[in-house]
C-alpha positions as CSV (number, residue, x, y, z in Angstrom):
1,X,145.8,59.2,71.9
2,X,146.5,62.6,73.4
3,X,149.8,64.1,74.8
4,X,150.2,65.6,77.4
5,X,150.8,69.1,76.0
6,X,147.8,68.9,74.1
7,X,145.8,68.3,77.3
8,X,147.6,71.0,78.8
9,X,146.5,73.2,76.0
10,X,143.2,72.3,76.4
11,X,143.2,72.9,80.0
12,X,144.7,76.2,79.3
13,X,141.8,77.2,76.6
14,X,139.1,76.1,79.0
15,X,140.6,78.6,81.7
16,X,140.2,81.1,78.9
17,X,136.9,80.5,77.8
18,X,135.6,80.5,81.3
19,X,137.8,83.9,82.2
20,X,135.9,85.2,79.3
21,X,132.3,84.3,80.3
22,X,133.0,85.7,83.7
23,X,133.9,88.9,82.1
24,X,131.1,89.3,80.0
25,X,128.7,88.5,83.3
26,X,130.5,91.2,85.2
27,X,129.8,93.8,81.8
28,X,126.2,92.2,81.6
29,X,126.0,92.9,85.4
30,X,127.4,96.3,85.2
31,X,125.0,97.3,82.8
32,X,122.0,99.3,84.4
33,X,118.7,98.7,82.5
34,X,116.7,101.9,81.0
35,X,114.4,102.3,83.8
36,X,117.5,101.9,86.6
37,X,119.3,104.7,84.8
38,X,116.3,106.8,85.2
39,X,115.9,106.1,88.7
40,X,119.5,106.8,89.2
41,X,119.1,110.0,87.8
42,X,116.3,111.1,90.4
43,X,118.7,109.6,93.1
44,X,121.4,111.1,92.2
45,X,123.6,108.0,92.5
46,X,123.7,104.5,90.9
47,X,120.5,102.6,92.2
48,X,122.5,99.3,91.5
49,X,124.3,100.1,94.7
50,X,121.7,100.5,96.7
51,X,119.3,98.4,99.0
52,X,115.4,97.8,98.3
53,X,113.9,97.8,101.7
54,X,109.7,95.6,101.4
55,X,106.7,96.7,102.7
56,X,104.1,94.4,102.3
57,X,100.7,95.8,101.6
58,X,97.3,93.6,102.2
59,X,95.5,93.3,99.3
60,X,92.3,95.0,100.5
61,X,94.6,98.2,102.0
62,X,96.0,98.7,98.5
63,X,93.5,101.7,98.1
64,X,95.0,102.9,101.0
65,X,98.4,102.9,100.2
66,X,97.6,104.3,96.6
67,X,96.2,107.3,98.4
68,X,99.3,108.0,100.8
69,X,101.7,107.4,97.8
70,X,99.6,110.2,96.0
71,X,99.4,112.2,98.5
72,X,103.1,112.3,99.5
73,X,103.8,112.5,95.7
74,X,101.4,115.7,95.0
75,X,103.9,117.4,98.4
76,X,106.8,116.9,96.2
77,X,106.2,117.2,93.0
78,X,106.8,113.3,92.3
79,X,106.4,111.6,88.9
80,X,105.0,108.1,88.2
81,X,106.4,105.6,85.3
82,X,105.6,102.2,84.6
83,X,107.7,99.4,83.3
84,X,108.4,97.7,80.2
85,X,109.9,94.3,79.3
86,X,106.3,92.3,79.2
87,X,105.8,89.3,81.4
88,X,109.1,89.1,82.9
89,X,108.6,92.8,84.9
90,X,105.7,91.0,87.3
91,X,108.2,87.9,88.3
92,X,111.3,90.5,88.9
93,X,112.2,92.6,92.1
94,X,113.3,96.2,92.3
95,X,116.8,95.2,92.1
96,X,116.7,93.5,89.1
97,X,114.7,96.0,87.3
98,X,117.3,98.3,87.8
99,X,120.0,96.4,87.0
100,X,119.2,93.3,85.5
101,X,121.8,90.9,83.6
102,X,118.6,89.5,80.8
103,X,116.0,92.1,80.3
104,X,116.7,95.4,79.4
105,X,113.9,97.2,81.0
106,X,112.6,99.7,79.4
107,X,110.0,102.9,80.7
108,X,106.5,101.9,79.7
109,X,102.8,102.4,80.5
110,X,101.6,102.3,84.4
111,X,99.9,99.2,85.1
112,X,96.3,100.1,87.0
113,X,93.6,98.3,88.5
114,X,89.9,99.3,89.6
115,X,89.4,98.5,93.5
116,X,86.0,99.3,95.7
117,X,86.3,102.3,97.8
118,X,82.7,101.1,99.6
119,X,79.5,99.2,98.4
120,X,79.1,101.4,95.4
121,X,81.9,103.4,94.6
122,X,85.4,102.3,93.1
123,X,89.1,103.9,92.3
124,X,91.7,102.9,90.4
125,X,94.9,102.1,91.7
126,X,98.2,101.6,90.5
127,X,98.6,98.0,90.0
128,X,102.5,98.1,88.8
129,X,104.7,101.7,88.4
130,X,107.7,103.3,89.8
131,X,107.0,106.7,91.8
132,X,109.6,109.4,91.9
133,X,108.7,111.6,94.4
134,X,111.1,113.0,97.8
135,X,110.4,112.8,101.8
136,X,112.0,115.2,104.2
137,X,114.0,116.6,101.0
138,X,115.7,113.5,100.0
139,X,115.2,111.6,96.8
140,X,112.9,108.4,96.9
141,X,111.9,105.6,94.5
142,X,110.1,102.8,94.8
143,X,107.9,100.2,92.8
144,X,104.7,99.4,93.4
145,X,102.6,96.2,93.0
146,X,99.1,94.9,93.6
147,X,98.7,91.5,94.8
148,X,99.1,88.6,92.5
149,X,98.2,85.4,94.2
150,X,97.6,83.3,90.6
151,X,102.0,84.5,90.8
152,X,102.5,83.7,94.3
153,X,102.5,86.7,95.8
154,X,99.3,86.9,98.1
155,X,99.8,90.6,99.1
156,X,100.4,93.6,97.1
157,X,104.1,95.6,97.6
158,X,105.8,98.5,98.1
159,X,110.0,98.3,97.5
160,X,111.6,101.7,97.9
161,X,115.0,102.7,97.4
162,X,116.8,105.8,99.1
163,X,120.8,106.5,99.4
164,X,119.6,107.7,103.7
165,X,118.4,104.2,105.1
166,X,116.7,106.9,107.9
167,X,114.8,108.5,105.5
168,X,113.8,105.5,103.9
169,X,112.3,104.3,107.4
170,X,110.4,107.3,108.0
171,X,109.3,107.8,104.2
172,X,107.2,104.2,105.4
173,X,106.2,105.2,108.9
174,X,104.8,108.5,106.5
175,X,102.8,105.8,104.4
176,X,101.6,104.1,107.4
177,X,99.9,106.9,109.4
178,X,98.5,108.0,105.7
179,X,96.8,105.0,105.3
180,X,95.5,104.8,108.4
181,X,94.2,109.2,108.3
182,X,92.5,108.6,104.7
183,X,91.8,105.0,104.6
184,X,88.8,103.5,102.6
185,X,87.8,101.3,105.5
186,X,87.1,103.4,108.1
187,X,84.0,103.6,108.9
188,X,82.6,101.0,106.4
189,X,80.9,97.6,106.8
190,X,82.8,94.6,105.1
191,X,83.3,90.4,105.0
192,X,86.3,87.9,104.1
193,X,85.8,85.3,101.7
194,X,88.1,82.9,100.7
195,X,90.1,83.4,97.2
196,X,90.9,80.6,95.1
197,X,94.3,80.5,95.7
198,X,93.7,79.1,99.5
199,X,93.7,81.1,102.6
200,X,94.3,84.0,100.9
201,X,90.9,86.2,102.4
202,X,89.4,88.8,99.9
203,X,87.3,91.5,101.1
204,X,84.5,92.9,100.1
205,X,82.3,96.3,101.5
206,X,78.7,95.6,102.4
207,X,75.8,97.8,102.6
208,X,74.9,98.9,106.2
209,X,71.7,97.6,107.4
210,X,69.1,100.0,108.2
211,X,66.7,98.0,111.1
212,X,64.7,99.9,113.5
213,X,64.5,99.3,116.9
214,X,60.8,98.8,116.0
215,X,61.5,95.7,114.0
216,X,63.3,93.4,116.5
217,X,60.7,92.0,118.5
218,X,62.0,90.4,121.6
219,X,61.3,90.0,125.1
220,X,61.1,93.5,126.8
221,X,64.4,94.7,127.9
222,X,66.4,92.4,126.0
223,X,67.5,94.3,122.9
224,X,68.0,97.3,125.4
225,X,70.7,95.3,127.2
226,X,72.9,94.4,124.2
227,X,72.4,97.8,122.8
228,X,73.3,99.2,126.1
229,X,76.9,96.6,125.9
230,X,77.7,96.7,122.8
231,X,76.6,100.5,122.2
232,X,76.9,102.1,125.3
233,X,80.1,101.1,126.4
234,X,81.5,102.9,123.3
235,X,79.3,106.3,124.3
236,X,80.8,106.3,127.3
237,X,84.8,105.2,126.4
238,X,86.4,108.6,127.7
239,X,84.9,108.2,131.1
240,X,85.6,104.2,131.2
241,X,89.3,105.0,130.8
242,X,89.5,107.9,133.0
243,X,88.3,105.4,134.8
244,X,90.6,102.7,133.5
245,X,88.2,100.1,132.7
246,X,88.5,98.4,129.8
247,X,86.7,99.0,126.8
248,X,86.8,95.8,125.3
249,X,83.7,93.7,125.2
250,X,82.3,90.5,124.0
251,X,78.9,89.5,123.2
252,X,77.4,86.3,122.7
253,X,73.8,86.5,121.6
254,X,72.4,82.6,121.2
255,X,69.1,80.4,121.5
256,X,67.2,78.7,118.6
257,X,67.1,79.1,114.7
258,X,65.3,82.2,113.5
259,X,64.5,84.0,117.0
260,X,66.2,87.1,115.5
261,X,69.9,86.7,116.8
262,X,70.8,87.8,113.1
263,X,68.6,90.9,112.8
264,X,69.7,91.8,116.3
265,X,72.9,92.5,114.9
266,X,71.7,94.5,111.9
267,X,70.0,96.6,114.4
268,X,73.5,97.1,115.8
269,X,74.9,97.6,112.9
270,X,72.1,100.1,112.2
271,X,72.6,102.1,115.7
272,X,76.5,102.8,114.7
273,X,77.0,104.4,111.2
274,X,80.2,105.9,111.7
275,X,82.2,102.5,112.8
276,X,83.9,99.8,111.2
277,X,82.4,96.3,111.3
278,X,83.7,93.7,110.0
279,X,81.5,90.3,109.7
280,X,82.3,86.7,109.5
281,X,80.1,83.6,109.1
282,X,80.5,80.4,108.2
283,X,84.1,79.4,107.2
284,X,85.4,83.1,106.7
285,X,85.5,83.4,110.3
286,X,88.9,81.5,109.9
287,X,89.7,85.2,108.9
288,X,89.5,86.3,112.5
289,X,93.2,88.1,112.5
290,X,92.7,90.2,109.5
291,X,89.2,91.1,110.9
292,X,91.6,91.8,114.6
293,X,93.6,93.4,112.5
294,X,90.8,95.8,111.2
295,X,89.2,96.4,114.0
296,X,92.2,97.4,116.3
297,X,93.7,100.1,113.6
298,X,90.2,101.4,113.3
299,X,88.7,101.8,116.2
300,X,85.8,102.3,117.6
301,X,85.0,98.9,115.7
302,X,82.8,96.1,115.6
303,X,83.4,92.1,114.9
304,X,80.0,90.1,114.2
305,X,81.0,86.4,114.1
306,X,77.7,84.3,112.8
307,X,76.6,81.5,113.5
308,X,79.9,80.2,114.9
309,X,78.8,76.7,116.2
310,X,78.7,75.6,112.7
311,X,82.9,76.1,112.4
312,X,84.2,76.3,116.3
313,X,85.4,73.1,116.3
314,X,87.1,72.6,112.7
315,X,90.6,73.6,111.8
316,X,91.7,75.4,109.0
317,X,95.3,74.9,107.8
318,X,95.7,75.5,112.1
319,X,96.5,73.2,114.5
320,X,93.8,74.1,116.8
321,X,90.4,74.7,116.7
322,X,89.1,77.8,114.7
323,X,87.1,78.8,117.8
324,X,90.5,78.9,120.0
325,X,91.5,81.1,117.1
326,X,88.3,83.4,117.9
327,X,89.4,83.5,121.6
328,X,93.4,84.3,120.7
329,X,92.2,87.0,118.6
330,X,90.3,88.7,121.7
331,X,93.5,88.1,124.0
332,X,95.5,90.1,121.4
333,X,93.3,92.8,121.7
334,X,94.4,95.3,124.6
335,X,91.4,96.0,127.6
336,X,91.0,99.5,126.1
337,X,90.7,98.9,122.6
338,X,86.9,100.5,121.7
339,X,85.7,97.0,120.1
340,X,83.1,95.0,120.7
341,X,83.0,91.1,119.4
342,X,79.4,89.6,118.6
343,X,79.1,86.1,118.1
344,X,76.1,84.0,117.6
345,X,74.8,80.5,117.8
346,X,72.3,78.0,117.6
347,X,74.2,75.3,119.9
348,X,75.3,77.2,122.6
349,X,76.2,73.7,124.3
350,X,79.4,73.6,121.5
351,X,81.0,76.7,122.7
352,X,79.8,77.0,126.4
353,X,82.8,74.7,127.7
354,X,85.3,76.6,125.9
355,X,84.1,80.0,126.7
356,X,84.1,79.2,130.5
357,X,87.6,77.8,130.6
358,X,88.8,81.4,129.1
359,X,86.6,84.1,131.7
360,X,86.4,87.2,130.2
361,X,86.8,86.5,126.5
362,X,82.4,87.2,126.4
363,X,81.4,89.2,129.5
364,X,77.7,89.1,128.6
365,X,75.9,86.1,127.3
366,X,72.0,87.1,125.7
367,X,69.5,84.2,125.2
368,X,67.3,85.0,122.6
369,X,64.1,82.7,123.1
370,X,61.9,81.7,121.2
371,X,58.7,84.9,121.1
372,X,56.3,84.5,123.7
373,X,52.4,85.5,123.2
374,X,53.4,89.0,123.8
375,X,56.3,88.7,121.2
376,X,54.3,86.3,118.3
377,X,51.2,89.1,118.1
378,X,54.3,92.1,117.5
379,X,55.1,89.8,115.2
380,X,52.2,89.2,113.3
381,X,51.1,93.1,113.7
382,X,54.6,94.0,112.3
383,X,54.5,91.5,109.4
384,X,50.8,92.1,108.5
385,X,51.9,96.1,108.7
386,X,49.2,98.1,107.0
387,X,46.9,95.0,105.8
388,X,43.1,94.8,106.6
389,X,43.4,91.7,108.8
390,X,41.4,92.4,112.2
391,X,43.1,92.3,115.8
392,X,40.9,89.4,116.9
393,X,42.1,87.2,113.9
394,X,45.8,88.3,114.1
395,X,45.8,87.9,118.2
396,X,43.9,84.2,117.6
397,X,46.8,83.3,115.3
398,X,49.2,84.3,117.9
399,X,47.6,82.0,120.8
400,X,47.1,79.4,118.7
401,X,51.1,78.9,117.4
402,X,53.0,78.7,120.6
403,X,56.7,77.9,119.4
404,X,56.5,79.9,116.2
405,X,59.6,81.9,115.0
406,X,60.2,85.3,113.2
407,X,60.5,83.5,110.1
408,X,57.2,81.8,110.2
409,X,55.1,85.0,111.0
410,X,56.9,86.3,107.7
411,X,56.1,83.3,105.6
412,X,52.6,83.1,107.4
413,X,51.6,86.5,106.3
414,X,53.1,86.5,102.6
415,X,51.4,83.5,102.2
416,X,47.7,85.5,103.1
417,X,48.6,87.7,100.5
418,X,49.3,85.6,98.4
419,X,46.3,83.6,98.4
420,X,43.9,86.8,98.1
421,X,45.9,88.0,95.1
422,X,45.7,84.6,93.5
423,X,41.8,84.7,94.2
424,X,41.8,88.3,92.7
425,X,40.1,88.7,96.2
426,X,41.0,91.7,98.9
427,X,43.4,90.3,101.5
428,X,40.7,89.1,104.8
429,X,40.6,86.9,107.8
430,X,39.9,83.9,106.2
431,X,42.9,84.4,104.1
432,X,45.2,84.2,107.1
433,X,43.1,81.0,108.7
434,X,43.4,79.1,105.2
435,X,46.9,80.2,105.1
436,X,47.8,79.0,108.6
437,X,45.6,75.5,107.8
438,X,48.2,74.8,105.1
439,X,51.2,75.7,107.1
440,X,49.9,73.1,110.1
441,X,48.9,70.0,107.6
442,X,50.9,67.3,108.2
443,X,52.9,67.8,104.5
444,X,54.0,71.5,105.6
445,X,55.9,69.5,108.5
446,X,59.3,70.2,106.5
447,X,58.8,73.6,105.9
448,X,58.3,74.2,109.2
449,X,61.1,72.8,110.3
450,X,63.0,74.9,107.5
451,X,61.5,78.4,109.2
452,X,62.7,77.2,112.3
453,X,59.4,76.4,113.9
454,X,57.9,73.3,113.6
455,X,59.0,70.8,117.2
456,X,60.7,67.8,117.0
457,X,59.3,64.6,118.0
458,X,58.3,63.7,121.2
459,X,60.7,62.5,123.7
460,X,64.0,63.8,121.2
461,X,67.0,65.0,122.6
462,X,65.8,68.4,121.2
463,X,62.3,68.4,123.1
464,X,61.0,71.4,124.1
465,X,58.6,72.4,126.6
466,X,55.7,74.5,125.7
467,X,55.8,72.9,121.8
468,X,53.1,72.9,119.2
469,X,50.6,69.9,120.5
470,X,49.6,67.9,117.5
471,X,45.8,68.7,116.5
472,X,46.2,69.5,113.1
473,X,50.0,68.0,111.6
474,X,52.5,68.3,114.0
475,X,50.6,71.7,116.4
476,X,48.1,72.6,117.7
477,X,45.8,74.7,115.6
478,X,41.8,75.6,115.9
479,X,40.2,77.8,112.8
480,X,39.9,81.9,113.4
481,X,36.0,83.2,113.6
């Protein structure tokens, strides 16, 4: 059994013991690590003592900010390290590689990354370092980190550390216009996809389309007035808000599968090489803000949302629907920002109510109809291009396939081609008629449908007037002489 003075010596060594422990964390603490006492040293005071002030950096702008950091450092003379201590570096702030109480952090090698600058071209970045480098005269440090999402950390980072909080503020503001003057994006085509780690968006530079005016064969007039919108409005912006009319636009280009809503908008994209676009279909249009976002630093701009039926009514980690997202993303936009939104759709019955319950959002609506006789011989003219098929035979095939599509004239004609090489035979007439025969029987009737032509069945909801009659399969269809 224990006394009393032996618990009170007990008591007494435990007070000791933990005295002693918190002594040793204040030494530990105290203790700055390699790579603090080297940023001290460029300070010119203990970085311990000091504040890290974020920036967060979007993935796809890290080029950007690699640049401005470069280009401020080359002003001044700055010097770049990277950091030791393995693993543990990537999980610990700026703080704690400066002064940290478990790993000694050591100078090491700069961590780097290779990013796209555009479709073909790439840099490398700095993926984790410290820059040394001074703004306005005054010392700065700060570390810098690309996105690791598989960490947690869906954005990359910039932490910077300067004994004037002032000049720490306008060391960023510095990086900000940078990024903006010599960014990557400007100027470029580029799409969202998803990541793997969620919502996270990564993006990715396209090739800019290069579609004549010549190949988009619509109704006359047509592809002058969204040209004219879309186009025109931007030609004109200095004189619009002199005027103060807004500059902002919406588009909404829609009517039935393969009518040439899509290469409408590469023609557009084709008309304006020196703005950004960014484009969206499917379920990466639930990366409307960062495309807002995008579009409203770089200006003039363009935002193509495709086929936008297919997602306007689903939610993605929102609680409303991802087409009220579309529309939000417009309102944020102010009336003289020089971009234009283009959306297209299939089922313009899905988005009409919407749209008309928000005026203004689209101020210019553009059915594109199925081709007309006029429009199915460009067609098959444009299609057959330099082949030996006569004007009687290619203007028979256009009255005999009223309701056709783009996408059918293509397949129609490949498949002439295809029959003559096969036959080791010079591509002819007869080609094109036993080529159209096969397209027309009745066991075509799903491919058809798959080019976007073939009518539905009498008395559907989809009916259409002026469809295929049903001579030959599912249309109407009499041989070419």
């Amino acid at each position: 059994m224990l006394r009393d003075d032996d618990r009170d010596l007990m008591r007494a060594v435990g007070r000791y013991l933990g005295h002693v422990n918190s002594l040793r964390d204040q030494e530990r603490r105290a203790e700055r690590t390699p790579l603090g006492d080297r940023i001290s040293e460029h300070l010119g005071t203990d970085a311990a003592a000091l504040p890290v002030v974020q920036e967060a950096i979007a993935d796809h702008r890290l080029v950007d900010a690699d640049i401005a950091l470069e280009l401020i450092a080359a002003e001044s003379g700055g010097e770049l390290l990277g950091v030791g201590g393995g693993e543990q570096r990537l999980h610990s702030g700026m703080a704690e590689l400066v002064n940290s109480p478990h790993v000694p952090f050591p100078i090491g090698p700069v961590d780097y990354s290779e990013r796209a600058t555009g479709p073909a071209g790439s840099r490398r970045v700095v993926a984790m370092g410290v820059r040394l480098l001074a703004h306005e005269g005054r010392p700065i440090a700060l570390v810098q980190r690309a996105a690791a999402p598989h960490m947690g950390r869906p954005t990359g980072l910039v932490e910077v550390m300067g004994e004037d909080p002032d000049v720490v503020s306008s060391f960023l503001d510095r990086v900000r216009a940078l990024m903006i003057e010599h960014s990557v994006l400007r100027g470029q085509v580029l799409s969202f996809v998803p990541t793997e780690y969620g919502r996270d968006a990564g993006a990715t530079f396209l090739s800019r389309p290069d579609v004549a005016a010549e190949q988009v064969i619509l109704p006359e007039g047509l592809l002058d007035e969204v040209v004219q919108h879309v186009v025109g409005i931007g030609d004109h912006r200095e004189l619009l808000r002199a005027a103060n009319q807004h500059l902002k636009r919406g588009v909404l280009l829609y009517g039935p599968p393969g009518t040439g809503k899509t290469l409408t908008v590469r023609h557009l994209l084709s008309r304006t090489p020196d703005i950004t676009a960014v484009l969206l279909m499917g379920s990466s249009i639930r990366f409307i803000s960062a495309a807002a976002e995008i579009a409203r630093t770089f200006q003039p701009s363009l935002v193509v949302l495709e086929d936008i039926d297919l997602v306007a009514m689903e939610r993605h980690g929102s609680p409303q629907p991802l087409l009220f997202e579309v529309l939000e993303a417009l309102d944020g936009l102010d009336g003289d920002a020089d971009v234009a939104f283009v959306m297209t759709t299939n089922r313009v019955d899905v988005l009409e109510r919407a749209l008309a319950e928000r005026p203004g959002r689209v101020d210019l609506a553009v059915e594109v109809p199925l081709p007309a006789l006029a429009e199915r011989e460009r067609l098959y003219r444009h299609y057959a291009d330099r082949l030996s098929f006569s004007d009687e035979a290619l203007r028979a095939a256009a009255e005999t396939t009223e309701g056709v599509t783009g996408s059918f004239a293509k397949e129609l004609i490949r498949r002439s081609v295809l029959l003559a090489a096969t036959r080791g035979e010079e591509v002819a007439d007869e080609h094109l008629a036993e080529a159209l025969e096969e397209l027309a029987s009745e066991r075509q009737k799903l491919t058809r449908r798959l080019l976007g032509t073939d009518p539905p069945e009498e008395g559907g909801d989809d009916a259409r007037p002026g469809a295929w009659a049903t001579s030959v399969g599912a249309f109407a269809f009499r041989p070419l002489g």
